[in-house]
Steps between C-alpha positions, in 0.01 A plus 500: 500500500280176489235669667517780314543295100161310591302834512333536143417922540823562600706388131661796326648656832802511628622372855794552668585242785682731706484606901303834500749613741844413326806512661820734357821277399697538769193393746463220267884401487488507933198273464691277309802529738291461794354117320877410435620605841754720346612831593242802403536851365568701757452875257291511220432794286175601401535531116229679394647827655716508216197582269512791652794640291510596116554179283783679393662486852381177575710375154812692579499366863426156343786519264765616802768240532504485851152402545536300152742247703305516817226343313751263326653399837116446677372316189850249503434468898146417446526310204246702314531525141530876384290487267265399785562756736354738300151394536567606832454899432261407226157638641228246474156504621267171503116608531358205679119649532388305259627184660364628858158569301493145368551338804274664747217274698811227489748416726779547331781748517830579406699400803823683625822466364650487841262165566601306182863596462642203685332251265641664213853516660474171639456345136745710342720353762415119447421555094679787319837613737797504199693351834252197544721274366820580604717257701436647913790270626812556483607171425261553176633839448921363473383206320737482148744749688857460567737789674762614288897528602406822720201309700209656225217318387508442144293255313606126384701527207 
């Protein structure tokens, strides 16, 4: 982006900084997985199959309760926002030419998700984890906890 901002003929255009061979979402949640050492998706459905069908079809099979609560249930389990998970199934295509055009005869390059991942997880982890700052001991964890007459924990009173 620096390189490409300090190029006077090149104002007006657009540039998207995006790999020129992107990855789907569930490649892209396994990288993830793979940086956080966490277990990865084992079956992942390619979902541009279902543009395949009428949009009528694809709305009624949208709209079936069934799957309605099996995308309920993976969004809870994943913590993903539903309003999120549609973006999904939304197609989107980035045109990076430009950006390749602009930065020929240099050096640089849009690197690999798959090489840059662990940074990004690794400060998540240290920076932005909602769990950062929870007590890890259990000392920390009883702390202001008493049991009750049946041997529960219950907080001071």
């Amino acid at each position: 982006m620096d390189h490409i901002s300090h190029q006077s003929d090149l104002n007006g255009q657009c540039f998207h900084l995006t790999d020129p061979e992107p990855y789907r979402a569930g490649e892209i949640v396994n990288i993830f997985a793979r940086a956080g050492h966490a277990p990865r998706m084992a079956m992942q459905f390619d979902l541009r199959l279902l543009e395949l069908l009428p949009e009528a079809l694809r709305y009624e099979l949208a709209n079936q309760p069934l799957l309605k609560r099996l995308g309920q249930s993976l969004c809870q389990e994943f913590g993903i926002p539903p309003a999120v998970a549609a973006f999904f199934t939304t197609p989107t295509l980035f045109d990076c030419r430009n950006t390749q055009r602009a930065l020929e005869g240099t050096e640089i390059s849009c690197p690999r998700l798959e090489d840059y991942a662990p940074a990004i997880w690794d400060y998540w982890e240290r920076n932005l984890d909602p769990d950062l700052h929870l007590a890890r001991s259990l000392k920390a964890r009883l702390k202001g906890k008493n049991s009750d007459d049946h041997g529960c924990l219950v907080r001071d009173r």
